[in-house]
Every structure is written in structure tokens, then in C-alpha cells.
Legacy VTK file of the C-alpha trace (Angstrom):
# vtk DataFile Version 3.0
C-alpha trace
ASCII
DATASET POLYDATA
POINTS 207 float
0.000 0.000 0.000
1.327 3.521 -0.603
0.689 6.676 1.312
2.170 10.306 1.015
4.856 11.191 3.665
6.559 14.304 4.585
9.684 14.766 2.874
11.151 16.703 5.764
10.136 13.543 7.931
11.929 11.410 6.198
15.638 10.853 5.486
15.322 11.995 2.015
14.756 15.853 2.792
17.416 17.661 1.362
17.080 15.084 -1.487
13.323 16.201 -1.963
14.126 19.620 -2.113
17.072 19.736 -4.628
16.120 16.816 -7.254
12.577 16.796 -7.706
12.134 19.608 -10.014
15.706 19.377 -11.611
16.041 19.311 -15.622
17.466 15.780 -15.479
16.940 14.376 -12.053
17.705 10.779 -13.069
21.205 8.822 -12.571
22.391 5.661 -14.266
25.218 4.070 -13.354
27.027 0.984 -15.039
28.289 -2.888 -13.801
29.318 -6.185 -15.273
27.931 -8.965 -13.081
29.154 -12.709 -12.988
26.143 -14.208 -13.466
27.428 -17.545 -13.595
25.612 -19.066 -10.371
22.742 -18.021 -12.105
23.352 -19.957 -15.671
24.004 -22.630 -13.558
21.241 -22.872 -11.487
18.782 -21.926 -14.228
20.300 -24.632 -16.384
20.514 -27.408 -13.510
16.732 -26.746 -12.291
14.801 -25.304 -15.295
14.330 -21.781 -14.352
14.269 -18.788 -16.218
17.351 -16.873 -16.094
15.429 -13.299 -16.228
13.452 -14.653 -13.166
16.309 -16.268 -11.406
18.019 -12.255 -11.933
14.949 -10.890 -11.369
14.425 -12.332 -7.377
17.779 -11.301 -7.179
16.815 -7.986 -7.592
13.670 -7.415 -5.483
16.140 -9.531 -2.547
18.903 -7.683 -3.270
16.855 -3.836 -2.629
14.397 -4.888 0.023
16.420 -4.278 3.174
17.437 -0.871 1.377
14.980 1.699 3.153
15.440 4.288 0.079
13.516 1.565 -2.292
10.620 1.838 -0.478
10.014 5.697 -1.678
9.095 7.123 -4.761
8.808 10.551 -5.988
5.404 10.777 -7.631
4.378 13.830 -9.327
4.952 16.523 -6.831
5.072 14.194 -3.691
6.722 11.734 -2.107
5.200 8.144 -1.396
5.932 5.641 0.913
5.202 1.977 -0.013
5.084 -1.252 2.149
6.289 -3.890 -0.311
8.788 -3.850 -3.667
7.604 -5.409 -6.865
9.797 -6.269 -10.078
8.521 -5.720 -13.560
9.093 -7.725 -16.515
8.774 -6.711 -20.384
6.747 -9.899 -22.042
6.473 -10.668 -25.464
2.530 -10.846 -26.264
0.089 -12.996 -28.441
0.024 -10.502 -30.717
4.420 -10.259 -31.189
4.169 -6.759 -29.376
5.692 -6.500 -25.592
3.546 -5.270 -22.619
4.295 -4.771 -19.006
3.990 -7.590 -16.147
4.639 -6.593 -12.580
5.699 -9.210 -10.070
5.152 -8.801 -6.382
8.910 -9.638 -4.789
8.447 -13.204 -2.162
11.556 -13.965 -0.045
10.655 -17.380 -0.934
12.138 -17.778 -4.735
9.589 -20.874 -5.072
6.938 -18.248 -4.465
8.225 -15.608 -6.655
9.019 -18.114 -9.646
4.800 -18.977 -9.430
3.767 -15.513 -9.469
6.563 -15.147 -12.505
5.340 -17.825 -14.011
1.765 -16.884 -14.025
1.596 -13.337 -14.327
3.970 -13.066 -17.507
1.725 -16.037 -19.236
-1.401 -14.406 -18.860
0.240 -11.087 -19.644
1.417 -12.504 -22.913
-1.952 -14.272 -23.230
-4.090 -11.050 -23.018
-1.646 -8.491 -24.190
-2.437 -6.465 -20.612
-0.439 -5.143 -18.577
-0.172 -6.044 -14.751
0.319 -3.258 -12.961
1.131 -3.413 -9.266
2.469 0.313 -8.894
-0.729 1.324 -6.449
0.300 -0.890 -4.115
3.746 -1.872 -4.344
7.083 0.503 -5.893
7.865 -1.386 -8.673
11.523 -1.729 -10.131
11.629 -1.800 -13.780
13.432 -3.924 -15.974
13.983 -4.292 -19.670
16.432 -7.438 -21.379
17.250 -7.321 -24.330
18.005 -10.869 -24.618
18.835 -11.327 -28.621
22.058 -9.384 -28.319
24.692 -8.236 -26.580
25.460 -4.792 -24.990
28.056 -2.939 -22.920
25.173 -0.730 -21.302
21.847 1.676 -21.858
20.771 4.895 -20.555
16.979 5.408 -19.957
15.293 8.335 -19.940
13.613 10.997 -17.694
9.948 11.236 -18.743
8.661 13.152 -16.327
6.192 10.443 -15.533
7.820 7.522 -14.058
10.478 8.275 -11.466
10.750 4.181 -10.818
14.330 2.788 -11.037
15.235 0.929 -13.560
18.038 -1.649 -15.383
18.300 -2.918 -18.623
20.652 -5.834 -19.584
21.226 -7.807 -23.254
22.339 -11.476 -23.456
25.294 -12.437 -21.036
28.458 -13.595 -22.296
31.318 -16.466 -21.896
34.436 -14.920 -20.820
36.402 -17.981 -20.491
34.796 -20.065 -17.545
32.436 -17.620 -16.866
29.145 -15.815 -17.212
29.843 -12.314 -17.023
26.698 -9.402 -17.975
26.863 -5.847 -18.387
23.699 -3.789 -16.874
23.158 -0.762 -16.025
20.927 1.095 -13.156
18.931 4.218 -13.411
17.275 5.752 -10.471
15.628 9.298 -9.152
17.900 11.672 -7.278
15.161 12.264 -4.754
14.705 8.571 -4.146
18.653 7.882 -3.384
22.333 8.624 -3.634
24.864 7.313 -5.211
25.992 5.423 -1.932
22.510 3.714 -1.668
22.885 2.664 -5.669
26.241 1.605 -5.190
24.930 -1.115 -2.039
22.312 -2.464 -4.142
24.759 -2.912 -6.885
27.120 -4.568 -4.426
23.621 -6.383 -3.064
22.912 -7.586 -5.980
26.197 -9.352 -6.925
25.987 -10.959 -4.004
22.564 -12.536 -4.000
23.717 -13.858 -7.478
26.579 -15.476 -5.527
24.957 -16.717 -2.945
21.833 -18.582 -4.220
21.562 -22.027 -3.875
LINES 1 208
207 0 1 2 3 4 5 6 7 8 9 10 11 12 13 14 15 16 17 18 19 20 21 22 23 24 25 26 27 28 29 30 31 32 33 34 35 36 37 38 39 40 41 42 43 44 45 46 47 48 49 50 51 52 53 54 55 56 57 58 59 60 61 62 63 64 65 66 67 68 69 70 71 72 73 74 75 76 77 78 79 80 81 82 83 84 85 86 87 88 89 90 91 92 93 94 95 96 97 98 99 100 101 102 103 104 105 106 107 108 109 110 111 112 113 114 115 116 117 118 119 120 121 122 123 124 125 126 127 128 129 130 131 132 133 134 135 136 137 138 139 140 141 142 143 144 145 146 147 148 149 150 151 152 153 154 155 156 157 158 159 160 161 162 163 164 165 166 167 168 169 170 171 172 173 174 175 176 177 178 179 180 181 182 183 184 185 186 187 188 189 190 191 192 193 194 195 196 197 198 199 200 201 202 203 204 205 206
């Protein structure tokens, strides 16, 4: 659930008053990840990679407080839970948006995955959890491979976001290049950084 807070009430103050309205409020910063746990794992148990990555990334924010605000128009909101969206090809070979509510339990996140992106790309709706829940975007581009992407400040959504292409072999290895965007107002650079550093280690550490 999501309710407005006082910016001044929260650690994010100072933040609130210098980013909001700035001409390009939005950061992106840049990471290779060795993602080989991840092939393995997917390959050994027949799971998705993007899902496997995708847990990773709702586990690796949710004991960041910063995650759980959003700058929303001219406000700042204050949610209880994290989801992680998913671009999903559709019925109709054009992509639409599937949000998926982040579990601890990967078992329980892999059966929301698992049914929310089907009967996305059944329908050709979107699932949108971003009343309730502040959603972390994603993109893959999974047919090639790139060295990073830099997303865009619409004005509109303030959510943070990665993007990633097809991970490579370097030698014994699985190594993939993504790259982070998020709202001034929401975090620093120290805060991106420890989800970055999060998030390579949740990768590691699955089992």
C-alpha cells in the first residue's frame, strides 16, 4: 500500500528539495555482473534466467529503506512492499508490461513469474502493481549483446530501472553488463552503489 509522507520527515529531505524539479533528475550508473551461479542454477533446475536475476533484484533492494520511496508527481510516497517488472512478449508479437510482487521465498516468486507473464502474454495487458507496491523496472534485451543503456527521464515515471542484453562467456564464466537508473530524490549514489554490491551478491549466494 502507498501513502504520502513528509519529505522533511523522512531521510530523504534535502534530497526532496534539490532533485525533484531538476532538468534531469535521473542517474544511471554501469556494472558487469558474474552471473554464472545463475546460468548454472537456471540450467541445472529449469528456471528462467530473467526470473532467477529478477528475485535477485527485489532480494537484493528490500532491506534498502530508500527503495521503499518514490517521488510521484509533486510528492513523495511511501510503499510497504517492492515489486519487479518484466517486459513480455505478447500474443500478438508486441511487448507489454507484467509486474511481479517480490516473495523472499524464490519458489513463491518463480509462481507468481510464471503466471503473471503467461497471462500477460496471453491477453496483451499489462499487470500493474504500482498502487500498491514501488515497482523496479526492468527491460532485457536478450537477442544481443550490450556494454550498457541509458533510460530516460519522462517526467512520468520516477521508478528505477536496469536494462541488460544477453550475457556472455568470458572464459569459464558468465559475465553481464547492466546498467541502473534511479531518481535523485529517491537515493544517492551510496545507496545505488549497495544495491549494486547487493545484488552481486545474491547472485553469488543462491543455492
Amino acid at each position: 500500500m502507498a501513502k504520502e509522507v513528509d519529505p522533511q520527515n523522512t531521510s530523504r529531505a534535502m534530497a526532496f528539495k534539490l532533485w525533484l524539479n531538476a532538468p534531469n533528475p535521473m542517474v544511471t550508473f554501469f556494472k558487469t555482473l558474474d552471473v554464472t551461479n545463475l546460468v548454472k542454477i537456471g540450467k541445472k533446475k529449469h528456471l528462467k534466467f530473467n526470473m532467477l536475476l529478477d528475485w535477485c533484484i527485489g532480494k537484493a533492494a528490500a532491506d534498502i529503506k530508500e527503495f521503499y520511496l518514490l517521488p510521484v508527481g509533486d510528492k513523495l510516497m511511501q510503499y510497504d512492499t517492492i515489486a519487479v517488472n518484466t517486459i513480455v512478449k505478447n500474443k500478438n508479437g508486441e511487448v507489454s508490461s507484467c509486474d511481479i510482487p517480490y516473495s523472499e521465498d524464490l519458489e513463491t516468486f518463480n509462481r507468481d513469474y510464471l503466471k503473471h507473464t503467461a497471462q500477460v502474454a496471453e491477453s496483451g495487458q499489462d499487470f500493474d502493481l504500482s498502487a500498491d507496491s514501488m515497482v523496479i523496472g526492468t527491460s532485457a534485451i536478450v537477442d544481443t549483446e550490450i556494454d550498457g543503456a541509458v533510460g530516460m527521464n519522462s517526467g512520468i515515471f520516477n521508478n528505477p530501472f536496469l536494462i541488460w542484453g544477453k550475457y556472455r562467456k568470458k572464459f569459464f564464466r558468465y559475465i553481464l553488463p547492466i546498467s541502473f537508473q534511479f531518481h535523485h530524490t529517491q537515493m544517492d549514489g551510496a545507496h545505488a552503489g549497495k544495491f549494486l554490491e547487493n545484488l552481486q551478491k545474491e547472485i553469488n549466494g543462491l543455492k
